[in-house]
C-alpha beads as a LAMMPS data file, in Angstrom:
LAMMPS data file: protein, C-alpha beads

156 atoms
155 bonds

1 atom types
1 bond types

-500.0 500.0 xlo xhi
-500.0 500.0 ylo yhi
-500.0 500.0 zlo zhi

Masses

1 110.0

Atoms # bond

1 1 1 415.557 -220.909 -456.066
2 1 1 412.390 -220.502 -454.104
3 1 1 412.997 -220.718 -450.143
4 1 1 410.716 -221.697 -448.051
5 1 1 411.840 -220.726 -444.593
6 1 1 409.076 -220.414 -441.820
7 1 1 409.306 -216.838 -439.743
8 1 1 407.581 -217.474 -436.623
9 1 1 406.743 -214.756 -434.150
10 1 1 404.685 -214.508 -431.194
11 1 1 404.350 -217.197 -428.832
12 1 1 402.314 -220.831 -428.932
13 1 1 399.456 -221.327 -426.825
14 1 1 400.585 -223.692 -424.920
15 1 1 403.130 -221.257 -423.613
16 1 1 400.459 -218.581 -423.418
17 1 1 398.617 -221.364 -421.179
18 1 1 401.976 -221.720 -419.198
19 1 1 402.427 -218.305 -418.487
20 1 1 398.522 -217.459 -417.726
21 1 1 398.666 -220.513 -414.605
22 1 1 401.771 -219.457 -413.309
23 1 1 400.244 -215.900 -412.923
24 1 1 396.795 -217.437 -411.698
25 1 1 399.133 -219.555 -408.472
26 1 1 400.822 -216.440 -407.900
27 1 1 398.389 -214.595 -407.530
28 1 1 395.961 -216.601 -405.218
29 1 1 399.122 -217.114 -403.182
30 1 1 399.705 -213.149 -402.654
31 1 1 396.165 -212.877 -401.836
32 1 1 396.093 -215.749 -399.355
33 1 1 398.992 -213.933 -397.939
34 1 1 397.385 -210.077 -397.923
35 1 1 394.394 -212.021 -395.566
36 1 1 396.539 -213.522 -393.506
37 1 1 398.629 -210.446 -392.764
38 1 1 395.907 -208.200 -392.132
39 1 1 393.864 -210.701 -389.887
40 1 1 396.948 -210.948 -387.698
41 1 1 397.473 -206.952 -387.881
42 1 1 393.261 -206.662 -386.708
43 1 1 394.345 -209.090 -383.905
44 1 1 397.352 -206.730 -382.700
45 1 1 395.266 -203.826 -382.658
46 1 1 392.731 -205.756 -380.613
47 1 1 395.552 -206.607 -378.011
48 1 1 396.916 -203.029 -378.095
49 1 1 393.267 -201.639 -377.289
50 1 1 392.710 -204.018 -374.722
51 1 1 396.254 -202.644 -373.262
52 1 1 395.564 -199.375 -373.106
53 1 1 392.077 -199.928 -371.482
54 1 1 393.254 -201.634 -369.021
55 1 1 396.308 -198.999 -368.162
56 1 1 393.596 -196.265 -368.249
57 1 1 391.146 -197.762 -366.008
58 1 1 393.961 -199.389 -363.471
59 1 1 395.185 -195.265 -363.437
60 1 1 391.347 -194.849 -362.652
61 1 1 391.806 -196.888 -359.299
62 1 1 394.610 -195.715 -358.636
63 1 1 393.173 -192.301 -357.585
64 1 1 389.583 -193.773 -356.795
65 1 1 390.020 -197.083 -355.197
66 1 1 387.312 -198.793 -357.174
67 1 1 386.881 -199.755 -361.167
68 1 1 384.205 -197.838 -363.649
69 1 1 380.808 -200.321 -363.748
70 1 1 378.861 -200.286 -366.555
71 1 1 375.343 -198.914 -367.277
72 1 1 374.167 -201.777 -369.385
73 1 1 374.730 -204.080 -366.714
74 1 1 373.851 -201.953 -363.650
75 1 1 371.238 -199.101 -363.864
76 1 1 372.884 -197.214 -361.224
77 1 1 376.089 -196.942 -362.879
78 1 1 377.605 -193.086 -362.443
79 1 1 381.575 -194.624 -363.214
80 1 1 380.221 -195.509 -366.532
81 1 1 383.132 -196.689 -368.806
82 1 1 380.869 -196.694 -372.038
83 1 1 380.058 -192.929 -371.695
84 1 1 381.867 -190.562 -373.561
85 1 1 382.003 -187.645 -371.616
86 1 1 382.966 -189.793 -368.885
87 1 1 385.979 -191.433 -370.229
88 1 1 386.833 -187.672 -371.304
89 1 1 387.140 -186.737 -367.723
90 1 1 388.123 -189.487 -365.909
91 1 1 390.503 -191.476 -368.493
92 1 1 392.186 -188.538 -370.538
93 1 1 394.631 -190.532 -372.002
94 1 1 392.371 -193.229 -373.491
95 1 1 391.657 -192.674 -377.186
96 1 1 388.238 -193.038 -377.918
97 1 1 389.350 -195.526 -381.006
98 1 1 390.643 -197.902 -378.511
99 1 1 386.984 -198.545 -377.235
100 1 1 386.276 -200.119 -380.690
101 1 1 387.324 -203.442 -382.226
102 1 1 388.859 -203.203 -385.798
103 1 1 386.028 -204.763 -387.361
104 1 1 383.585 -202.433 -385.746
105 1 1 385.019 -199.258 -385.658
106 1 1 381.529 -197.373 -385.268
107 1 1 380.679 -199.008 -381.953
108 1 1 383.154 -197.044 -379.276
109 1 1 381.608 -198.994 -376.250
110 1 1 382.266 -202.134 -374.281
111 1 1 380.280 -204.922 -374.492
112 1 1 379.376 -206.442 -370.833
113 1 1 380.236 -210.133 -372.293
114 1 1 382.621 -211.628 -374.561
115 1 1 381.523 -211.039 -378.071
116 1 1 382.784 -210.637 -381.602
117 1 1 383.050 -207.181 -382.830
118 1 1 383.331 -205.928 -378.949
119 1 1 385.546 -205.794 -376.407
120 1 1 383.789 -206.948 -373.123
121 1 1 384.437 -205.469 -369.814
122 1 1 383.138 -207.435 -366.837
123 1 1 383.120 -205.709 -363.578
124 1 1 383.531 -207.843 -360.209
125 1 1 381.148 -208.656 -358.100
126 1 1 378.403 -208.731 -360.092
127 1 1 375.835 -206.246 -359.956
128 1 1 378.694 -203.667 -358.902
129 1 1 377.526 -200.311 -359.067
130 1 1 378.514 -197.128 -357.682
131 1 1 375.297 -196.642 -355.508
132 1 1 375.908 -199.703 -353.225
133 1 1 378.917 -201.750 -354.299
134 1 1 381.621 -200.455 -355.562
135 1 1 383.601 -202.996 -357.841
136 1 1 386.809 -204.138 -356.752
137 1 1 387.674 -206.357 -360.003
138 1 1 387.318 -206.828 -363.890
139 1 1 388.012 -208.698 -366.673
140 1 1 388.910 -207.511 -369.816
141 1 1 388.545 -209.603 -373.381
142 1 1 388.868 -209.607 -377.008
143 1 1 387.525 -212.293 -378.953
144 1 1 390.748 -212.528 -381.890
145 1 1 390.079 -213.625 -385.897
146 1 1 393.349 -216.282 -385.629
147 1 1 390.910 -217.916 -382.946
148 1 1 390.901 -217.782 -379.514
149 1 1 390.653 -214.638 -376.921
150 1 1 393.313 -211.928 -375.125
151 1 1 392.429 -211.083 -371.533
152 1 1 393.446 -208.966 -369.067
153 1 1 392.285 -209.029 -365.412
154 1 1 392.239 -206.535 -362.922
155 1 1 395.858 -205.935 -361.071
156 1 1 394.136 -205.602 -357.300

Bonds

1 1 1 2
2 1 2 3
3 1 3 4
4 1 4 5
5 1 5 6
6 1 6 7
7 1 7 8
8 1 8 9
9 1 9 10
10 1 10 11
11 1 11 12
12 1 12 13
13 1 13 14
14 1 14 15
15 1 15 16
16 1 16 17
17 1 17 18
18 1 18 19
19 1 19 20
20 1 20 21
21 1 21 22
22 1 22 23
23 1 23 24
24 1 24 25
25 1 25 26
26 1 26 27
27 1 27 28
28 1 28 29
29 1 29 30
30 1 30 31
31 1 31 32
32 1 32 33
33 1 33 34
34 1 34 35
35 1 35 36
36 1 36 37
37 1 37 38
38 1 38 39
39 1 39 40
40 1 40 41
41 1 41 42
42 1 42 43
43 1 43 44
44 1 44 45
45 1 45 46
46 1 46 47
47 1 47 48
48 1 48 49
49 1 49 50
50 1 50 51
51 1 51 52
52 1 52 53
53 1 53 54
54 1 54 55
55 1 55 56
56 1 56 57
57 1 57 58
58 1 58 59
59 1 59 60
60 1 60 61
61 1 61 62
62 1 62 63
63 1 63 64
64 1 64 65
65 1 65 66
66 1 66 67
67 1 67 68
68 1 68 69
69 1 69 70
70 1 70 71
71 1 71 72
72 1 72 73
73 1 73 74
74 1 74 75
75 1 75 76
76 1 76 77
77 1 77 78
78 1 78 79
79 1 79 80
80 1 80 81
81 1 81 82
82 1 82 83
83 1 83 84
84 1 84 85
85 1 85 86
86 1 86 87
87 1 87 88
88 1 88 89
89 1 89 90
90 1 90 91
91 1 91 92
92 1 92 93
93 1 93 94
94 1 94 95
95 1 95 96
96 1 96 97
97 1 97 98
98 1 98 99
99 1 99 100
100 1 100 101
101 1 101 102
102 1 102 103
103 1 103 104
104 1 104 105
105 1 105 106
106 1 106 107
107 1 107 108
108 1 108 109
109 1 109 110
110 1 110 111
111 1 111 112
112 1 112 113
113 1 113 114
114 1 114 115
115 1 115 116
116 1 116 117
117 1 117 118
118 1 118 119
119 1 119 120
120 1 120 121
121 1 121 122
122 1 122 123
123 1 123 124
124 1 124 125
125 1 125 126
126 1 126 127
127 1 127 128
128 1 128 129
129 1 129 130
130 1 130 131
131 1 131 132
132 1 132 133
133 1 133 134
134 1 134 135
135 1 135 136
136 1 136 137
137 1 137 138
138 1 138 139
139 1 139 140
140 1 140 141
141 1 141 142
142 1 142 143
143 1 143 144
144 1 144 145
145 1 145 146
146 1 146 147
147 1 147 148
148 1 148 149
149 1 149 150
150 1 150 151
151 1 151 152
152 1 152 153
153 1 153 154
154 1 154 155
155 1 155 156
């Protein structure tokens, strides 16, 4: 007697099918995710920087009674915050990575308005400079991916 019994081995493809959209959802989900997690960790670095600028130059008042100006806004700017060798004498403790948004890591300088990809620093009154008028205020902003900004103003 002859019998004919059917081995089957492997799987259908309809469950190959199964098993190739379930790993498909899965993985758009995880990468949905991975953006979302490292937009929000760009937008805590952005608040961190914006921290420790703004300890840094309040210290700076402290022992000067005025705020750094900037010499993209005022030609006559000798407290500039956006030079190097400035910052390196006058605000010690402020890592020179801190000047630079996540996005834009190459650009270590303050912008002197609101923009994406810089951190702005606007002195008060306007057209402070160390010549003539010192300045007495500022304003401090990132622009952040999850939407909206993170400011911090001058304490005095």
């Amino acid at each position: 007697m002859i019998s004919k019994i059917k081995n089957s081995r492997g799987f259908t493809i309809v469950e190959l099918l199964i098993v190739i959209v379930v790993i498909g959802i899965l993985a758009a989900l995880v990468i949905t995710t991975y953006n979302g997690i490292q937009e929000k960790a760009r937008d805590t670095e952005r608040k961190t920087d914006i921290n420790a600028q703004h300890g840094q130059i309040e210290a700076f008042y402290a022992s000067t009674g005025k705020y750094p100006c900037l010499a993209s806004v005022t030609s006559t700017c000798a407290d500039d915050l956006n030079d190097a060798a400035w910052r390196k004498t006058n605000m010690s403790g402020l890592d020179a990575a801190a000047m630079a948004d996540p996005k834009n890591a190459t650009t270590q300088a303050d912008c002197g308005a609101a923009a994406s990809g810089c951190y702005a620093y606007v002195p008060t009154p306007t057209g402070c400079d160390d010549a003539s008028t010192d300045c007495t205020g500022y304003t401090l902003t990132a622009t952040l991916e999850a939407g909206g900004t993170y400011q911090k103003q001058s304490l005095n």
